[in-house]
C-alpha positions in Angstrom: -18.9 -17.7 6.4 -16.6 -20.6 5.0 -13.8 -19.9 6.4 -11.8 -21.1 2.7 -13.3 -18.5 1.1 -11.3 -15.2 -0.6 -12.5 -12.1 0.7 -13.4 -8.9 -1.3 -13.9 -5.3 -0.5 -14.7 -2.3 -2.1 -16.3 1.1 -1.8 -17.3 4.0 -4.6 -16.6 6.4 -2.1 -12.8 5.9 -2.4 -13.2 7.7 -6.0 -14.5 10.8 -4.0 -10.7 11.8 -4.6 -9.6 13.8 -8.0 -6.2 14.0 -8.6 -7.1 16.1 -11.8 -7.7 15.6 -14.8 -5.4 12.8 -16.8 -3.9 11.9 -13.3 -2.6 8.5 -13.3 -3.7 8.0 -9.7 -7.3 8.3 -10.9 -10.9 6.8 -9.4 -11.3 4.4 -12.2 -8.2 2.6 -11.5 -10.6 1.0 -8.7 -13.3 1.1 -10.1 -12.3 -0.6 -13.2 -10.6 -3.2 -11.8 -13.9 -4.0 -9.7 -15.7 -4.6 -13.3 -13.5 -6.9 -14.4 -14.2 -9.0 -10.9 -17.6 -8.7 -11.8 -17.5 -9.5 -15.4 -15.4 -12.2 -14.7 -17.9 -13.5 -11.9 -14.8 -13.4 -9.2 -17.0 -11.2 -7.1 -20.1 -13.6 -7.1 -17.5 -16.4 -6.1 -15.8 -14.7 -3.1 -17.2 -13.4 0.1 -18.2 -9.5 -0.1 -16.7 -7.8 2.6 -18.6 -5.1 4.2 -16.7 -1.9 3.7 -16.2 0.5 6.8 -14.1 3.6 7.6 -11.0 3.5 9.6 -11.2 4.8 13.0 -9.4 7.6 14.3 -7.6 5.6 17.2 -6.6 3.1 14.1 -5.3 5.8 11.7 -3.4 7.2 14.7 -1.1 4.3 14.8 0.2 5.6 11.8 -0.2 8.9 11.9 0.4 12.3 13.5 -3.1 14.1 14.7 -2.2 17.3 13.2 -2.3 15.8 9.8 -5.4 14.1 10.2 -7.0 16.9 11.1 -5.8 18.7 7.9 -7.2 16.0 5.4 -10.2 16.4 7.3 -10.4 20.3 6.7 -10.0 20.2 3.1 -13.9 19.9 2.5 -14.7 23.3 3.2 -11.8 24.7 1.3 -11.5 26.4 -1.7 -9.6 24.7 -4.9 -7.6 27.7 -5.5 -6.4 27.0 -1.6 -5.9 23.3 -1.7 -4.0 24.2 -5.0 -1.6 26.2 -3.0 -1.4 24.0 -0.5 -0.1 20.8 -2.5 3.0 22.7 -3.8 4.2 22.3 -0.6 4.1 18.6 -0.6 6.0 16.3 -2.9 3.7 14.5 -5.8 0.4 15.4 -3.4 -2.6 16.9 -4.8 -5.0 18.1 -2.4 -9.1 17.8 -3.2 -12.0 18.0 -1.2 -11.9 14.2 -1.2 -9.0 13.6 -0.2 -10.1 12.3 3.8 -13.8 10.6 2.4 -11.5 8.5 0.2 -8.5 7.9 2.4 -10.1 6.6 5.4 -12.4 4.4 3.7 -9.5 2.9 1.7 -7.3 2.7 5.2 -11.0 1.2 6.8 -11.2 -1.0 4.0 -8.1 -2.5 4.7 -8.0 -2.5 7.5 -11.6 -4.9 7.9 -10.7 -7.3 5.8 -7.3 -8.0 7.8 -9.1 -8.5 10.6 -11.3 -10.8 9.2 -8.9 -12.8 8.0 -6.9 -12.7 11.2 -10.0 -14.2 13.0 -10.1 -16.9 10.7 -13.6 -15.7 9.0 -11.3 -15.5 5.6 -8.2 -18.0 4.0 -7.0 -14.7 2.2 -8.6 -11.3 0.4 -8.0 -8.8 -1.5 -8.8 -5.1 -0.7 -9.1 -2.8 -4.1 -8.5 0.8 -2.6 -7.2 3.7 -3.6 -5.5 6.5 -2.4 -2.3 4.2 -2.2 -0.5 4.5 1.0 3.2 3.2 0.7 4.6 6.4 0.1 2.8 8.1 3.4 4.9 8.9 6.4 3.8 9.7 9.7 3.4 13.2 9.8 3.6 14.0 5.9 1.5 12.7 2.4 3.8 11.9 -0.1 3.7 10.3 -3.5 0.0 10.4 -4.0 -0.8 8.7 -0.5 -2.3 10.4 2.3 -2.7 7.1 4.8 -0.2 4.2 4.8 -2.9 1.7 4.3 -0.9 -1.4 4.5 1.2 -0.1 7.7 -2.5 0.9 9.6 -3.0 -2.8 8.7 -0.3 -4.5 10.1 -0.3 -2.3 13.9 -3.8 -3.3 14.2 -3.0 -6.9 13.5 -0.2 -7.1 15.7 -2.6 -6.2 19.2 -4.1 -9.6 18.2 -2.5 -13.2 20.5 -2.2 -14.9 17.7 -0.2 -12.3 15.4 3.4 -12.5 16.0 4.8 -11.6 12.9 4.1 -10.2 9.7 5.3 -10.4 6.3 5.0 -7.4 4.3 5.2 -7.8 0.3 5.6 -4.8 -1.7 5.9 -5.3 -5.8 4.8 -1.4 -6.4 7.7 -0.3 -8.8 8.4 2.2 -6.6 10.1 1.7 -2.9 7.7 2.0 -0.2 9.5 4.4 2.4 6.6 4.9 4.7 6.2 1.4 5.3 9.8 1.1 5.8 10.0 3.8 8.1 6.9 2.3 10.3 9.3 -0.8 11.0 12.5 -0.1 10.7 13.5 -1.3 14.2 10.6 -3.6 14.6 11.5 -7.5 14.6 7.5 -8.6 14.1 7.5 -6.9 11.1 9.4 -8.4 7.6 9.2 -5.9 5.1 10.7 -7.0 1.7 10.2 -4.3 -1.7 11.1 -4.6 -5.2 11.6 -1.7 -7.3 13.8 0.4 -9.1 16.2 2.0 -7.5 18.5 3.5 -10.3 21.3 4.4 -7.6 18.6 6.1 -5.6 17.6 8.4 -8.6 14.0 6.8 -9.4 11.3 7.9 -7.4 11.2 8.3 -4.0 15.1 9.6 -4.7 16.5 8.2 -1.5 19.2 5.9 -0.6 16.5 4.6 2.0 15.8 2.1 -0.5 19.0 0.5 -1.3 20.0 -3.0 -0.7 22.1 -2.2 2.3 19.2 -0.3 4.1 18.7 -3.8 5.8 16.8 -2.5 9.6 18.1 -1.3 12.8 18.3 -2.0 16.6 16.3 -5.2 17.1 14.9 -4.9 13.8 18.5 -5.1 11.8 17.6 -7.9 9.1 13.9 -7.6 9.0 14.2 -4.8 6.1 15.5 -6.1 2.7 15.2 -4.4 -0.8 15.7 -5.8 -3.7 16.6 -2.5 -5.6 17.3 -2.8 -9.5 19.5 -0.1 -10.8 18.7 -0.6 -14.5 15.4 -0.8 -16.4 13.5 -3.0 -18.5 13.3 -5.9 -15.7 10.5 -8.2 -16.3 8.7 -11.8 -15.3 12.2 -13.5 -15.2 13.4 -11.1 -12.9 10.9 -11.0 -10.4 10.4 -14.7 -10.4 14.1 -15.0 -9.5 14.0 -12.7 -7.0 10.8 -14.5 -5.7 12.4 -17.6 -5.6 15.8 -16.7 -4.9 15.2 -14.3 -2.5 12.2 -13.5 -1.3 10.8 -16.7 -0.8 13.5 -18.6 1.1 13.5 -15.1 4.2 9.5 -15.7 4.2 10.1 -19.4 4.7 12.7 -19.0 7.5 11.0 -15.8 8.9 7.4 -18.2 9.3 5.0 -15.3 9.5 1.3 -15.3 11.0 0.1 -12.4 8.4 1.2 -11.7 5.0 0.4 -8.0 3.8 0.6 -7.2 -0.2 1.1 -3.6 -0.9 0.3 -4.2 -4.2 1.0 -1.5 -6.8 0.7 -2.6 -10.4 2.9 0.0 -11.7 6.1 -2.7 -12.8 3.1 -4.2 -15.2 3.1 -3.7 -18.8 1.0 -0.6 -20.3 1.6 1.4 -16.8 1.6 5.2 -18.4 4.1 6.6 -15.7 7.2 3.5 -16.1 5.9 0.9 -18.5 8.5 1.1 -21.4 11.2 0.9 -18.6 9.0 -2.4 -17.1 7.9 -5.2 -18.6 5.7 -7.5 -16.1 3.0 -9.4 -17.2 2.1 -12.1 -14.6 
């Protein structure tokens, strides 16, 4: 495989998931960006990635057993019981697809970082779904089940050659669960944009304001650029890129960057788009 090439990975199982119906966090979010690759002949020009679930010894680097083990139950419940069940968690709806799609999006990323690490891949792109920002260790939250991104970056970091990792995340919303994988964790340089709005936009925590900046050996490998007004745009996120972000990547020199790459700051996004305004 030319090791120049951009990698690609999908898999129609991830839309074994329903939110419900008019969920914003639907299957053909995937599965419509995947046609436009097509149509667009991006996927005949990068290298097809063989899709694979994620192991259980990979998704317990993020994750507690016991909630595993639940997403796994949920395909012999009952609707009116998974129904129940979500109330008790915030933004979560349950299906009986919750697990088949989560650990094949978590797999999914998960194989094409590796490929990359070994040098079979320059770069890739991994169109999943569930999300997995919002995920904590023992809890779903936020519509994500497994932390996709943070699986990632533990399973990169057992390699020799990966030191450190960047971790970019330009989903409108602040990613606590990656945050919370790496607070204290100098290999790991995680830098999210979003609205904060005083720590009143969703998550709701002051976890992600500007100050929350690491701790213990990982104090200044956590920065968030949180923006407590709406409306911000392509100027503002190129400043921030170039003002902030970029120069801390630069300095930091990191062997892996990770994209957690929510499109929900883009223009025509149903849950925050008159609020943001990107278009790049």
């Amino acid at each position: 495989m030319d090791c120049k090439r951009t990698g690609l990975v999908y898999d129609e199982r991830m839309k074994e998931h329903v939110n419900g119906s008019s969920h914003p966090e639907c299957p053909e979010r995937i599965s419509c960006i995947w046609d436009l690759l097509e149509e667009e002949g991006c996927v005949g020009r990068c290298a097809r990635v063989e899709s694979r679930v994620a192991t259980k010894d990979e998704l317990l680097l993020e994750h507690n057993d016991d909630v595993i083990e639940m997403f796994k139950g949920f395909g012999s419940a009952t609707d009116d019981e998974l129904s129940t069940l979500s109330v008790n968690y915030d933004s979560i709806n349950f299906s009986k697809g919750v697990y088949s799609s989560a650990v094949v999006a978590a797999g999914c990323t998960v194989t094409l970082t590796e490929q990359i690490c070994d040098g079979q891949l320059r770069n890739g792109i991994a169109v999943v779904r569930p999300p997995g920002h919002h995920a904590e260790r023992n809890r779903p939250r936020g519509f994500c089940f497994f932390d996709n991104v943070a699986i990632a970056a533990k399973v990169a970091l057992k390699r020799e050659n990966i030191n450190r990792i960047l971790i970019v995340d330009w989903d409108v919303h602040h990613g606590n669960g990656i945050q919370h994988s790496f607070y204290d964790d100098p290999r790991v340089l995680y830098c999210s944009l979003h609205r904060y709005d005083n720590g009143l936009f969703y998550p709701g925590s002051p976890d992600g304001n500007y100050n929350m900046v690491g701790t213990d050996k990982g104090a200044g490998y956590n920065m968030n650029v949180a923006w407590n007004k709406c409306r911000m745009g392509d100027g503002d996120y190129l400043t921030a890129f170039h003002q902030l972000l970029m120069p801390v990547a630069h300095e930091f020199d990191p062997d892996l960057v990770l994209v957690a790459c929510g499109l929900d700051a883009a223009r025509g996004d149903p849950l925050v788009s008159s609020n943001y305004l990107c278009t790049l």
